[in-house]
C-alpha positions in Angstrom: 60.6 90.5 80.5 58.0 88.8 82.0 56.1 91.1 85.3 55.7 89.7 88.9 52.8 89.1 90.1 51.9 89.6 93.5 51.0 86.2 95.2 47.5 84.7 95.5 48.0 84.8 99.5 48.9 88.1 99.2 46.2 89.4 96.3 43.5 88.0 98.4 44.2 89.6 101.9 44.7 92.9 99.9 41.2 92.6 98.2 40.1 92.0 101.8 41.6 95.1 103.5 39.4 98.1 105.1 40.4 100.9 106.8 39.4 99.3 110.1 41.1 95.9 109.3 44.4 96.5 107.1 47.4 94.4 106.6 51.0 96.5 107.6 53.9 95.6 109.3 55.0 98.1 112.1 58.7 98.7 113.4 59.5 101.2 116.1 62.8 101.7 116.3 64.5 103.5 119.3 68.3 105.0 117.8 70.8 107.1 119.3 71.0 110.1 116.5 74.2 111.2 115.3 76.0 113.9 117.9 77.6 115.7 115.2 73.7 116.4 113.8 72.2 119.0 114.7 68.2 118.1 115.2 66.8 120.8 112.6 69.0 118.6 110.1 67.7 115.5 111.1 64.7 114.8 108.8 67.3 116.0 105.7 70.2 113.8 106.8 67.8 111.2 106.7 65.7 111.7 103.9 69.1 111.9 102.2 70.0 108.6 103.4 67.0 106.7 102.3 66.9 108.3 99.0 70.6 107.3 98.4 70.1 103.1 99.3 66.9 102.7 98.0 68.4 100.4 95.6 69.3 98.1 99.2 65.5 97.4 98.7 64.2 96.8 95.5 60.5 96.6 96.7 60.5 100.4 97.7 60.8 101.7 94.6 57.9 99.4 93.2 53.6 99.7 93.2 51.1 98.0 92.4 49.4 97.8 89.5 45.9 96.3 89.4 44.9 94.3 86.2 41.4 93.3 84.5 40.0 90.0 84.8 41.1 87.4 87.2 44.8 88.3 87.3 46.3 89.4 90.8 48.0 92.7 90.4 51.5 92.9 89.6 54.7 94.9 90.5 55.2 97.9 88.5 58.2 100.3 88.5 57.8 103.7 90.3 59.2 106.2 87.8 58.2 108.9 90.0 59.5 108.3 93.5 59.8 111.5 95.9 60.9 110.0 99.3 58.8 113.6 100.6 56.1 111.2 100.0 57.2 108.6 102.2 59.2 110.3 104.9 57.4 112.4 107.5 58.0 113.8 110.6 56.2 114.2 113.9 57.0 115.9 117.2 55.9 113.5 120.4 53.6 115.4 123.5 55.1 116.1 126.6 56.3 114.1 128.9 57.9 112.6 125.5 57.6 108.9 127.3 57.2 105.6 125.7 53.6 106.1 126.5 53.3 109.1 124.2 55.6 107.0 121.8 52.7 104.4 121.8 50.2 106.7 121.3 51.4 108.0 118.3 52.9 104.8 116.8 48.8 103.4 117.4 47.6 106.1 115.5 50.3 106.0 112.6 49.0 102.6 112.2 45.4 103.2 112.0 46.3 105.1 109.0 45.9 103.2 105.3 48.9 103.2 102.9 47.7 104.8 99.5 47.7 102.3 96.7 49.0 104.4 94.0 52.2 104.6 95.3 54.9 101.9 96.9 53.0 100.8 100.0 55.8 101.8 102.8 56.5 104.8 105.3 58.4 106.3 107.6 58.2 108.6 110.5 61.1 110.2 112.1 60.1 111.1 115.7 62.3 113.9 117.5 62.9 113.8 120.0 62.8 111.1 123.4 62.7 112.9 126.9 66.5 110.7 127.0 67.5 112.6 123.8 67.4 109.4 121.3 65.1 109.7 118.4 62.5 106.9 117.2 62.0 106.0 113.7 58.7 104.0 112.7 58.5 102.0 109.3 54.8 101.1 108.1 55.3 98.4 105.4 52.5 96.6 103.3 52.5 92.8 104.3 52.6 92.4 100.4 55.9 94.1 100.2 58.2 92.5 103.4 57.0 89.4 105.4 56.9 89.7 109.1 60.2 90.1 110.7 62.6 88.7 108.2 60.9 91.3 105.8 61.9 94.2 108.1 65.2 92.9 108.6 66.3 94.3 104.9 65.5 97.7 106.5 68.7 97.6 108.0 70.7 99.0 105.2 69.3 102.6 106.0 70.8 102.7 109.2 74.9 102.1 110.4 75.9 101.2 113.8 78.2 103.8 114.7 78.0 107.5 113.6 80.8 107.4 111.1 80.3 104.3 109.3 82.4 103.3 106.4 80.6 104.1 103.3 78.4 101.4 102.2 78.4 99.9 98.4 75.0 100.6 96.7 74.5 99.1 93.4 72.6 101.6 91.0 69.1 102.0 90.7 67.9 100.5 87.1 65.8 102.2 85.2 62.3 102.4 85.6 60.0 100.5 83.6 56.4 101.0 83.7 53.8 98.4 82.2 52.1 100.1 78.6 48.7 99.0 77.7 49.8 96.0 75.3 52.0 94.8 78.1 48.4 95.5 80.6 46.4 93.5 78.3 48.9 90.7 78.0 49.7 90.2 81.8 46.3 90.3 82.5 45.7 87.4 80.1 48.3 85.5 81.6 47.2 86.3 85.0 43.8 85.1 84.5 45.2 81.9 83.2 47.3 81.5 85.9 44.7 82.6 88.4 42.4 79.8 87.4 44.9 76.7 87.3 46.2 77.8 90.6 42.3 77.7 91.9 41.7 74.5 90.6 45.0 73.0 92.5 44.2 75.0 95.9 40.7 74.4 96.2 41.0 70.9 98.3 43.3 72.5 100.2 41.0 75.7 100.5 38.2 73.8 101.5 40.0 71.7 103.7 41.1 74.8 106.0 37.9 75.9 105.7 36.5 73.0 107.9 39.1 73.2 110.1 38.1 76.8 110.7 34.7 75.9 111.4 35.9 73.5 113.9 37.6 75.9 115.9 34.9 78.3 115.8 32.4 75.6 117.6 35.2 75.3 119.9 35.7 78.6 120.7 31.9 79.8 121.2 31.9 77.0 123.2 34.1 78.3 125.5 33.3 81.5 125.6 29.7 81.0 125.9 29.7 78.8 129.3 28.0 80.0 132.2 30.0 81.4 135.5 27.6 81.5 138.2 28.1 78.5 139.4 30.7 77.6 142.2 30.8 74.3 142.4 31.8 74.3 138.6 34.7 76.7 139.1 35.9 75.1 142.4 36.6 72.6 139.8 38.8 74.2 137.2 42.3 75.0 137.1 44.6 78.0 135.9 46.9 76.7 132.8 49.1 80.2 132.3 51.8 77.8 130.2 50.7 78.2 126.9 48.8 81.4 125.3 45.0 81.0 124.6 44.7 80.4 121.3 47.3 77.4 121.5 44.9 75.9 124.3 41.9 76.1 122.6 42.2 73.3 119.9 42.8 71.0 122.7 40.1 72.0 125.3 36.8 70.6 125.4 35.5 72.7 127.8 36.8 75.9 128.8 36.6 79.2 129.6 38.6 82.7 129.6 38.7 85.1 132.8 39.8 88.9 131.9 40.9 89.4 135.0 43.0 86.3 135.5 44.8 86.6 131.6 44.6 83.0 131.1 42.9 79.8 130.2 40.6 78.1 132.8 39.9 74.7 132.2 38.0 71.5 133.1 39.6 68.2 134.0 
């Protein structure tokens, strides 16, 4: 069977991660925990819950595997997965607000997912100053897209405490990638890698210049002077439409902190 590659999009905005610039999907979720749970048993009841619908999403019990040569990496089977890996648990500083919920969802995000493994997490947060529980899921852009992608989450959790049990087909079996399969996809990949440059690279250079554009426009703005009161007397406050949506149509403009929105001549 043939692997899956991870897409060209994708390969190139993980070659162009850093710790200080990464590429995961956060979800704080705020739940009601079960009454009938007492919270020492939390972090078991749900590590026992993930582990048992993994198989609801596929793309948690896969990694990446990097190739040589031009060849984007491509989805390998975990045969190894310990959901201890995955799940931790963290206790929130007093007053237990959202605040403190921020704080610590901010610095959970800061953190890089390790490659060798499926690029997800979670982190079960006991407990709210109301007594509800929060539960936040770091995901790898490569693995779910945006919101739709977190969506398929939603098989780990039920909407009432005692849910009717929910059908989970069985997990196949792992199959990890042996060096003649390696040496194979990689060929393949590279092959694939270069015909898809060839096709993209109008469209590549196209955005490109379109990027530039909006650069010029943007230092533009930003870099006009303020000191002069007959030029603001003359400008007006647009709050409509967010900043960056303004900016392709303004030919001269400029952005207030204080104000939060775009400023600009008639």
């Amino acid at each position: 069977m043939a692997a899956e590659y991870l897409s060209t999009l994708d390969s190139a905005l993980l070659s162009l991660e850093t710790e200080a610039q990464q590429l995961n999907i956060l979800a704080v979720l705020i739940i009601a925990p079960d009454p009938d749970i007492p919270p020492e048993d939390h972090y078991r009841v749900a590590r026992d819950r993930i582990e048992s619908r993994l198989p609801l999403v596929p793309m948690f019990c896969r990694r990446l595997q990097p190739l040589p040569g031009f060849s984007n990496p491509v989805w390998e089977d975990e045969p190894d997965l310990a959901v201890d890996t995955h799940l931790h648990q963290a206790l929130l500083d007093p007053p237990k607000d959202l605040q403190a919920l921020g704080r610590i969802a901010g610095e959970i995000a800061s953190r890089p997912l390790r490659r060798d493994r499926p690029l997800w997490e979670m982190w079960l947060i006991d407990e709210l100053e109301d007594g509800r529980i929060a539960v936040i899921c770091k995901v790898h852009h490569a693995v779910l897209d945006g919101a739709s992608g977190i969506g398929s989450l939603a098989g780990f959790f039920d909407l009432e405490p005692h849910a009717p049990p929910v059908v989970v087909p069985p997990r196949p079996e792992p199959r990890s990638l042996t060096v003649a399969d390696q040496a194979r996809e990689s060929i393949r990949g590279s092959v694939r890698w270069a015909r898809d440059f060839v096709r993209s690279a109008p469209r590549v250079a196209n955005l490109l210049v379109r990027a530039a554009q909006r650069v010029g426009d943007a230092l533009l703005i930003f870099n006009l002077r303020t000191d002069k009161p007959d030029r603001i007397n003359k400008w007006k406050i647009d709050m409509s439409l967010p900043l960056l949506t303004q900016i392709p149509e303004m030919k001269v403009g400029m952005f207030l902190p204080e104000t939060n929105g775009l400023i600009a001549d008639e």
